[in-house]
KOLBA-732876 format. One record per residue (C-alpha): residue in one letter; x, y, z. Coordinates in steps of 0.2 Angstrom, whole numbers. Layout:
BEGIN
site type=A	X=X	Y=Y	Z=Z
...
% end
This chain:
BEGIN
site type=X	X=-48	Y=65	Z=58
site type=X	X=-44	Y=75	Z=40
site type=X	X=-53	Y=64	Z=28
site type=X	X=-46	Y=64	Z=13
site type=X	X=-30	Y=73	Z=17
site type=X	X=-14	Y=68	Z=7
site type=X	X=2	Y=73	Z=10
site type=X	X=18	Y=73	Z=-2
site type=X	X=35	Y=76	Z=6
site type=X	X=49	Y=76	Z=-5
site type=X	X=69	Y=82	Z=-9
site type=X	X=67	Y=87	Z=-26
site type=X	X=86	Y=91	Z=-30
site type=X	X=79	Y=107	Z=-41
site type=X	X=66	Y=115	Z=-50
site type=X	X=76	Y=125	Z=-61
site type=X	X=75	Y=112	Z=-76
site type=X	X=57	Y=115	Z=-84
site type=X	X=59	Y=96	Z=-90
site type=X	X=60	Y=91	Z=-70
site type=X	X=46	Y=101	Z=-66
site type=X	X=36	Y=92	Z=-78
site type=X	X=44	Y=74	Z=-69
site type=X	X=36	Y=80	Z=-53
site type=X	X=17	Y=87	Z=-59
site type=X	X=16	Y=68	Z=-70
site type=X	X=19	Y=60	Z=-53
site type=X	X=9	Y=72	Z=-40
site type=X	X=-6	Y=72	Z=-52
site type=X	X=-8	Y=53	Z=-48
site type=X	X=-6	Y=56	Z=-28
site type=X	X=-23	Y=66	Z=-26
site type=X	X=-11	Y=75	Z=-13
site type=X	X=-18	Y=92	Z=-5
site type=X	X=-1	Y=97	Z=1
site type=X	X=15	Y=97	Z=-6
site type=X	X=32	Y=101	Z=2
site type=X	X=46	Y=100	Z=-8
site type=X	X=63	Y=103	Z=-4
site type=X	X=78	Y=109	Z=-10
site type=X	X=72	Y=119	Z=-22
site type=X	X=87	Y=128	Z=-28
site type=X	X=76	Y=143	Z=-31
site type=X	X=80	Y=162	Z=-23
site type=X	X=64	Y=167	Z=-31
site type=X	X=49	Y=156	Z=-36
site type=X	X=37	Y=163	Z=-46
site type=X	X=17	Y=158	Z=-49
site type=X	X=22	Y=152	Z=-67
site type=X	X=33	Y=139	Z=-60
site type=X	X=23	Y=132	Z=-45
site type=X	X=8	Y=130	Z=-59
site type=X	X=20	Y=121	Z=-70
site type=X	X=28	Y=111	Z=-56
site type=X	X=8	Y=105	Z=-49
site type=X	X=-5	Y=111	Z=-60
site type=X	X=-18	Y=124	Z=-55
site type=X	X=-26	Y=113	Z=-41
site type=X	X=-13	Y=118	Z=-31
site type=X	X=-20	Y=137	Z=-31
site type=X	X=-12	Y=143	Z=-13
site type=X	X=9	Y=140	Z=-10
site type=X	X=23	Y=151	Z=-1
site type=X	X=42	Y=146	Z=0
site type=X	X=57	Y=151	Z=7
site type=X	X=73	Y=157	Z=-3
site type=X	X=85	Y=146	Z=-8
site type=X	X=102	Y=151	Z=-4
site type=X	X=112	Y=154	Z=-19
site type=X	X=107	Y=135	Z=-26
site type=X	X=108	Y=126	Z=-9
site type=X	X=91	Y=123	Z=0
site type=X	X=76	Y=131	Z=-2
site type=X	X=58	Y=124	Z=3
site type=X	X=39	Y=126	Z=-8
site type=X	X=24	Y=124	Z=2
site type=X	X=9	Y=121	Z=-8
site type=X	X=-10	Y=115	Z=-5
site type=X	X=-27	Y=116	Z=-13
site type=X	X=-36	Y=128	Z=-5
site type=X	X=-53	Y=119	Z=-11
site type=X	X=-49	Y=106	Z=3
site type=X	X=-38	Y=115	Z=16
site type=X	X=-33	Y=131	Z=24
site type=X	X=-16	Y=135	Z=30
site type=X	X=-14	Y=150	Z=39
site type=X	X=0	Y=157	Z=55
site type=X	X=15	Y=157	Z=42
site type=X	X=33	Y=156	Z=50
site type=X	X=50	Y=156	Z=42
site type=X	X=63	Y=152	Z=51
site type=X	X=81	Y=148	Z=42
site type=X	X=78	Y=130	Z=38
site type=X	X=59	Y=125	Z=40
site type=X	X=43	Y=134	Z=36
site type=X	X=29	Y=130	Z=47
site type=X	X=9	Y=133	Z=47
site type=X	X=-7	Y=128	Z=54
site type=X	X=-17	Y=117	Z=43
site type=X	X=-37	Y=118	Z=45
site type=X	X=-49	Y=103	Z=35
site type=X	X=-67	Y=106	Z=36
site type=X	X=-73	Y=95	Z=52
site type=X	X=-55	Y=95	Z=60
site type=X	X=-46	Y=101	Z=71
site type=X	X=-31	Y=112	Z=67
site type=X	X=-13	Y=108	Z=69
site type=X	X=5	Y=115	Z=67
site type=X	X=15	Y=107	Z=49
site type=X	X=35	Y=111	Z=48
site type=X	X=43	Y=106	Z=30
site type=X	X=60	Y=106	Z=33
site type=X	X=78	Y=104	Z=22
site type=X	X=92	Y=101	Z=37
site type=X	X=110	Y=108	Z=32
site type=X	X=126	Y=99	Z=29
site type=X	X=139	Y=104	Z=41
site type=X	X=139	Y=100	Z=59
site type=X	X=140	Y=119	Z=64
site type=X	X=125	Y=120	Z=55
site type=X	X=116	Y=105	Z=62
site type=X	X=117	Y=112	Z=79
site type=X	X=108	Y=127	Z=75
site type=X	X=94	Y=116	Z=64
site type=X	X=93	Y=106	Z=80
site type=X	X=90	Y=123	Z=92
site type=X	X=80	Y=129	Z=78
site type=X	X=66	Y=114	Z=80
site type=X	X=66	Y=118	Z=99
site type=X	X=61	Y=135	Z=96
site type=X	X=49	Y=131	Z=84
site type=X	X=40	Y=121	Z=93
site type=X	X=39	Y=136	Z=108
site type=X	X=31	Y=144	Z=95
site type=X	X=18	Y=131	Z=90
site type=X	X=7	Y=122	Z=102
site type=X	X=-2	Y=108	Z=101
site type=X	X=-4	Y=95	Z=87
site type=X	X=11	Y=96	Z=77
site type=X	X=19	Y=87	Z=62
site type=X	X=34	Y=91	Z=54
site type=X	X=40	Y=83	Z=40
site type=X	X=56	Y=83	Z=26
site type=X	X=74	Y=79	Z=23
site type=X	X=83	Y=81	Z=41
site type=X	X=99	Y=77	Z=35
site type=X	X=102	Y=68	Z=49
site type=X	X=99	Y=49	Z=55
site type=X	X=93	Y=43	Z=72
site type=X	X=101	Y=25	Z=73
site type=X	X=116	Y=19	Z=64
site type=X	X=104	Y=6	Z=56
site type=X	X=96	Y=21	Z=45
site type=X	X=112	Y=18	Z=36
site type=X	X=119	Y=5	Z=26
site type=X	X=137	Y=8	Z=28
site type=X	X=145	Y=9	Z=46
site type=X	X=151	Y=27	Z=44
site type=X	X=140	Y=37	Z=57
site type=X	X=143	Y=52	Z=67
site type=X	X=137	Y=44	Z=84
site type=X	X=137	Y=60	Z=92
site type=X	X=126	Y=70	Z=78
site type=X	X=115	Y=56	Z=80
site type=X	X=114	Y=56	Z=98
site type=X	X=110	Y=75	Z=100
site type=X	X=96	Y=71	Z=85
site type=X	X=88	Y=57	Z=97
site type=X	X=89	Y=69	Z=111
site type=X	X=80	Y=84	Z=101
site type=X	X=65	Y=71	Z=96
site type=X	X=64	Y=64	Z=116
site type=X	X=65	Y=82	Z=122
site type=X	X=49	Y=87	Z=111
site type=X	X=41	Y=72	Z=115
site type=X	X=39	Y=67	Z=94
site type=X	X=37	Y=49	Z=86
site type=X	X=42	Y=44	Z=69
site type=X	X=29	Y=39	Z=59
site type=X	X=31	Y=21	Z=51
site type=X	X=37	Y=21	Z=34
site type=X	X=31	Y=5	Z=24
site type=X	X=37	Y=-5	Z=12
site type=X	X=54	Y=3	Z=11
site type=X	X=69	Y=7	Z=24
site type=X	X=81	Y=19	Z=17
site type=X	X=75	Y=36	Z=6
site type=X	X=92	Y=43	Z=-1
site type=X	X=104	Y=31	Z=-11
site type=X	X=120	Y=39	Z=-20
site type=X	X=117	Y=28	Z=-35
site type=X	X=132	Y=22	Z=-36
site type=X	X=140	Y=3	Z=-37
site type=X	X=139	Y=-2	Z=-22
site type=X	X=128	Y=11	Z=-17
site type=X	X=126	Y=19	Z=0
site type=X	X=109	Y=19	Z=7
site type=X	X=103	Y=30	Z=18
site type=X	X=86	Y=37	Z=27
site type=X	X=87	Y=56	Z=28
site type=X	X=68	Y=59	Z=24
site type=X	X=57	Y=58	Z=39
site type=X	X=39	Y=61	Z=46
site type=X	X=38	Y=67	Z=64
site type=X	X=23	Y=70	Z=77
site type=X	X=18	Y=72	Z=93
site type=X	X=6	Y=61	Z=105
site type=X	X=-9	Y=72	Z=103
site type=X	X=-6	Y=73	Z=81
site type=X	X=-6	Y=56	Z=82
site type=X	X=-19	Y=54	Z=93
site type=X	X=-31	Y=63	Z=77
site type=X	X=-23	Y=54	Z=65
site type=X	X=-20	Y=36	Z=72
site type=X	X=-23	Y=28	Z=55
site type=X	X=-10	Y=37	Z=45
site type=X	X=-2	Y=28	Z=32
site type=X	X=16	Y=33	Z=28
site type=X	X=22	Y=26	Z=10
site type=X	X=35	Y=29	Z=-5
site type=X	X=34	Y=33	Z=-22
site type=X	X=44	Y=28	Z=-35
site type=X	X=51	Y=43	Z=-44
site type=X	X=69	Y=45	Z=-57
site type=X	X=69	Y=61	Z=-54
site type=X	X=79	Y=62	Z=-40
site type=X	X=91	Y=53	Z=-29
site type=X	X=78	Y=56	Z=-14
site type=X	X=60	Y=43	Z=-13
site type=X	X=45	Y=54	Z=-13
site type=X	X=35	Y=51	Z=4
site type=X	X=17	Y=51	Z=3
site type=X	X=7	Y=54	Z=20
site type=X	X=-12	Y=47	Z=18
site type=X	X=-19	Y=54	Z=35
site type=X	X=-35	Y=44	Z=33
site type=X	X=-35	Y=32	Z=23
site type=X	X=-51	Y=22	Z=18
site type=X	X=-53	Y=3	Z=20
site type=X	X=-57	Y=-4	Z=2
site type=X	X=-76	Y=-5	Z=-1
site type=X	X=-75	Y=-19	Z=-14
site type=X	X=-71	Y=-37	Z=-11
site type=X	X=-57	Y=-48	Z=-16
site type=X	X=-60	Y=-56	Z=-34
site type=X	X=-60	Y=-76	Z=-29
site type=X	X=-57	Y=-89	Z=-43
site type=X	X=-65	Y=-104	Z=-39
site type=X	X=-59	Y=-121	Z=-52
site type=X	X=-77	Y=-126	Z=-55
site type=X	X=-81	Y=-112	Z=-63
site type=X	X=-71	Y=-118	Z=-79
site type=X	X=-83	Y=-133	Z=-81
site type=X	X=-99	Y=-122	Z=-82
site type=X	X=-107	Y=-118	Z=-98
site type=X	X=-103	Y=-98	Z=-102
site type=X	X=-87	Y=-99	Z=-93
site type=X	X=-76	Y=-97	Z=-110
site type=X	X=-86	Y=-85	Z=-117
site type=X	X=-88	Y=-73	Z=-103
site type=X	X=-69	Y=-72	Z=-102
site type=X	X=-67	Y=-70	Z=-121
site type=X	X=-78	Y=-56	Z=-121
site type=X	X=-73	Y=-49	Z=-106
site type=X	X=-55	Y=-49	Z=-111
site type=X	X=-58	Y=-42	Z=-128
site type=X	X=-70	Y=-28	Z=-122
site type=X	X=-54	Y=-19	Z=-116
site type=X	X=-41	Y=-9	Z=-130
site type=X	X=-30	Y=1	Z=-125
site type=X	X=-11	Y=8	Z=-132
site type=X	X=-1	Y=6	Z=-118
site type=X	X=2	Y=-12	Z=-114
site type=X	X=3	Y=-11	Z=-96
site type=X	X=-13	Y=-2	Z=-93
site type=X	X=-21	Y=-15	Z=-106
site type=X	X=-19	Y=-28	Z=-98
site type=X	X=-23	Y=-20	Z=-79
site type=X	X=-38	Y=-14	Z=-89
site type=X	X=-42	Y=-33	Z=-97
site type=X	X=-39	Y=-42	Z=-79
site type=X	X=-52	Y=-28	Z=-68
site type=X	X=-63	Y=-31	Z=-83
site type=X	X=-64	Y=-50	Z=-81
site type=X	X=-62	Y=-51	Z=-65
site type=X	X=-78	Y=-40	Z=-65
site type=X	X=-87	Y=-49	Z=-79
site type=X	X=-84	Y=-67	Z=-69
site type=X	X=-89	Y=-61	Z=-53
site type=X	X=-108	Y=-54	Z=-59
site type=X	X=-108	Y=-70	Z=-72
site type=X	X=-104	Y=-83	Z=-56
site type=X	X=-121	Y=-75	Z=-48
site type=X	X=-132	Y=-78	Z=-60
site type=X	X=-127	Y=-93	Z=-67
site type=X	X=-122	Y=-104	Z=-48
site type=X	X=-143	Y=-96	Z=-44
site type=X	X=-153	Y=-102	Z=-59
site type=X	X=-140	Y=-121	Z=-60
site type=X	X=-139	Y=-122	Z=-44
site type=X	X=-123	Y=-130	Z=-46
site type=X	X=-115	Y=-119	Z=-32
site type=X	X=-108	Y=-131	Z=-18
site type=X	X=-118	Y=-134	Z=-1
site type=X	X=-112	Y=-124	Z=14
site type=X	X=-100	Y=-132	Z=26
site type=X	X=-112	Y=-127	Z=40
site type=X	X=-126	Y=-138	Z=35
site type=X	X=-129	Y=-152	Z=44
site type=X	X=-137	Y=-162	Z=31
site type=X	X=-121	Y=-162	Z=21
site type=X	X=-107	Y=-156	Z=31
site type=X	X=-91	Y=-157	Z=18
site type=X	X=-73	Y=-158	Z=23
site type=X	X=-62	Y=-148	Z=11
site type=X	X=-53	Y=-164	Z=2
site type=X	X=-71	Y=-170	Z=0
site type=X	X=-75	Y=-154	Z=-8
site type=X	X=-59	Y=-154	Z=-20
site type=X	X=-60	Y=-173	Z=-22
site type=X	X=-78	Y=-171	Z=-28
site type=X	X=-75	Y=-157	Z=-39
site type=X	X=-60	Y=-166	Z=-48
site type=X	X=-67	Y=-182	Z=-51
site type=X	X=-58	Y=-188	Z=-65
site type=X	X=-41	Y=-179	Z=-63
site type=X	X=-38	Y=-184	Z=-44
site type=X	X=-47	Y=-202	Z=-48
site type=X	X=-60	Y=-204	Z=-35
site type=X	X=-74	Y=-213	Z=-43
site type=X	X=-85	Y=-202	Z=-55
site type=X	X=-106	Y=-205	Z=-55
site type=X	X=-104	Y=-215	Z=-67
site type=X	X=-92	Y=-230	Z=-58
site type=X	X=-99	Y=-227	Z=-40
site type=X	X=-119	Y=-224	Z=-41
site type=X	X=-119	Y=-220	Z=-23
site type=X	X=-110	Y=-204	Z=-27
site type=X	X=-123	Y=-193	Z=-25
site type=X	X=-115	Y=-183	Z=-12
site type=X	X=-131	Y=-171	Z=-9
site type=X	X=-142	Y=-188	Z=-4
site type=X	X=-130	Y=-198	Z=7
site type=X	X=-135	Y=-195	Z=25
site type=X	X=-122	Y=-186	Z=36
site type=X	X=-117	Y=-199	Z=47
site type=X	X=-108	Y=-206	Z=32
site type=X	X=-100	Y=-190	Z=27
site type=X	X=-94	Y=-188	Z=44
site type=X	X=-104	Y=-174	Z=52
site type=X	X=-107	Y=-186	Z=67
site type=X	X=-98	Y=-198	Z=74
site type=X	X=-100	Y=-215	Z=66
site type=X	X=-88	Y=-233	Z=65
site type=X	X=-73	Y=-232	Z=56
site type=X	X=-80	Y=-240	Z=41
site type=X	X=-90	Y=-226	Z=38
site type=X	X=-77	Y=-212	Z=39
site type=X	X=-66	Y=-204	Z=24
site type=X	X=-49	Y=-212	Z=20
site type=X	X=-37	Y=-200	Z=14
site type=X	X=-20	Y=-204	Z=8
site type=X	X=-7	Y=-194	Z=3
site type=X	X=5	Y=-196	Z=-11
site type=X	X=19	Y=-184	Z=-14
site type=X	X=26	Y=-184	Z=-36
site type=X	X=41	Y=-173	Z=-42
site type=X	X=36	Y=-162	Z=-57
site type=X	X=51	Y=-156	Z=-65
site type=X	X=60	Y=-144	Z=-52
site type=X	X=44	Y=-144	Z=-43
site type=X	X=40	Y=-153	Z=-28
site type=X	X=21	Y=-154	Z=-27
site type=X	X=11	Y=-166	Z=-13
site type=X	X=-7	Y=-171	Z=-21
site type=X	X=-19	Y=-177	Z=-10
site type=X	X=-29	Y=-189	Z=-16
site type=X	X=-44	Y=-192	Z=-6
site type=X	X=-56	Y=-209	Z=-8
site type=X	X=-76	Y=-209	Z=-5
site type=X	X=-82	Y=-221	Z=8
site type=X	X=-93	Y=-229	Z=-4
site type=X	X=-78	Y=-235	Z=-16
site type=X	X=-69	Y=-240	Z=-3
site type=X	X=-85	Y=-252	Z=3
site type=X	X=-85	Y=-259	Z=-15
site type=X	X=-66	Y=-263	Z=-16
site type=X	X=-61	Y=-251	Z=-28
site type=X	X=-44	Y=-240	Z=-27
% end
């Protein structure tokens, strides 16, 4: 497992434009990425200046292959801080090393930029097959094929069937998987109305890559810079240590409640808007949560766990007892017998008892404008012993 080990594949359409090179570092430097393979770089010669104006100086270690005149062209970079890339090969459309992370094992990386003709294609296709005589073992390759697998990797019906057969017969023949790419289907559109929506960029592996790096996670970016999505390969990612902010209702009836919002949400200025807000929501979210501890532990108006015998709740008791006036069960003051936490649990239903002891619920359904909302109403028992709706 490479813990920690982000990968950014992407078609960049060019670096020559010094205003696209900037584009791409505002987006990697957000990724935490430790490899980058970009291609179509439309670059014969790519100096040092441009990779540290393209991804900033973390990325201290890069080679590339040659563009040819201002078609194709590859850039692999990585921070050598995290890993080691070593056993260079340059073929004619894919360059391929071995990648080393501290505590792992190493394995065989292709970045490649298929060709457009079908001449071409073939000897892309023969070219992967030979590469991978060459590298054994784990091996990922990754890039823009420029070629699809199944006619559903397009949006339009206009598919070479027989391209695309020889592509699926490559990838059974080396044994290789795609990794799944979440959250979008297609990574190349041709912007234009309607547009044509296909999925060029890929990530490939074999059993035993995948094997090491079973809980990969395979994403898109969102980028303007290009006509191509930027794929970003988290090889291990990390379960979130923090738990999911819960609002609970009953919280807005507690003293403090308003002004631990208030000054969580004013403790927060920022000039852009977006991060403002993001900034104002954590904040409070933060502020509620530590605020919800202390004040449910020294009140102790936090409600009794559903596991307790002595006061086993159904959720519409719960949300009937907690909305007394708006739902219109009785209130302390109409029903004194509503001291929930003192009635024994035979009349709250925890064990079996006579029907006239048991929860009537009745269910009303209202029409609120264009919205069609069911409101449970739920009735205590001990109104309904004293005759009361």
């Amino acid at each position: 497992m490479d813990y920690g080990l982000k990968i950014v594949v992407w078609n960049v359409r060019g670096l020559n434009s010094r205003a696209r090179r900037c584009a791409i570092r505002s987006l990697l430097c957000n990724t935490r990425a430790s490899i980058v393979c970009l291609q179509e770089t439309k670059m014969a010669l790519i100096s040092s200046p441009v990779v540290l104006d393209t991804l900033g100086s973390e990325f201290d270690g890069s080679t590339y292959l040659s563009a040819d005149g201002t078609r194709g062209g590859i850039l692999l970079a990585w921070n050598t801080r995290v890993v080691t890339i070593s056993d260079l090969q340059f073929t004619q459309h894919a360059v391929t090393a071995k990648v080393c992370v501290p505590g792992g094992n190493p394995w065989w990386l292709t970045t490649v930029y298929g060709p457009q003709s079908d001449q071409d294609k073939l000897a892309f296709l023969q070219e992967l097959r030979d590469i991978r005589a060459t590298s054994p073992g784990p091996w990922m390759l990754c890039g823009d094929f420029n070629l699809i697998c199944h006619a559903s990797d397009k949006s339009t019906g206009n598919v070479n069937h027989r391209m695309m057969g020889r592509f699926r017969r490559v990838i059974n023949d080396l044994a290789l998987k795609e990794v799944y790419l979440n959250g979008r289907r297609f990574t190349w559109s041709n912007e234009q109305s309607p547009p044509t929506l296909v999925r060029l960029d890929r990530v490939l592996c074999t059993a035993d890559w995948e094997d090491c790096h079973g809980e990969c996670h395979l994403r898109c970016l969102a980028s303007v810079v290009s006509d191509h999505c930027p794929l970003l390969l988290d090889c291990s990612p990390m379960p979130s240590a923090h738990r999911r902010f819960h609002f609970e209702e009953f919280w807005m009836r507690l003293d403090g409640f308003h002004d631990t919002v208030a000054a969580a949400w004013s403790s927060v200025s920022d000039t852009d808007p977006f991060r403002r807000l993001v900034g104002r929501l954590q904040a409070t979210g933060r502020a509620l949560t530590s605020w919800s501890a202390k004040s449910t532990a020294t009140s102790g108006t936090s409600s009794p766990s559903p596991a307790s015998s002595s006061c086993a709740l159904t959720r519409p008791w719960r949300r009937a007892h907690s909305r007394p006036r708006k739902i219109g069960c009785a209130s302390s003051s109409r029903c004194p017998t509503l001291a929930w936490p003192r009635l024994s649990a035979r009349s709250l239903g925890s064990v079996p008892a006579s029907p006239r002891s048991r929860t009537a619920t009745r269910t009303r359904a209202s029409s609120i404008g264009n919205a069609h909302t069911v409101v449970r109403r739920t009735v205590c028992t001990a109104c309904l012993w004293m005759g009361r709706p």
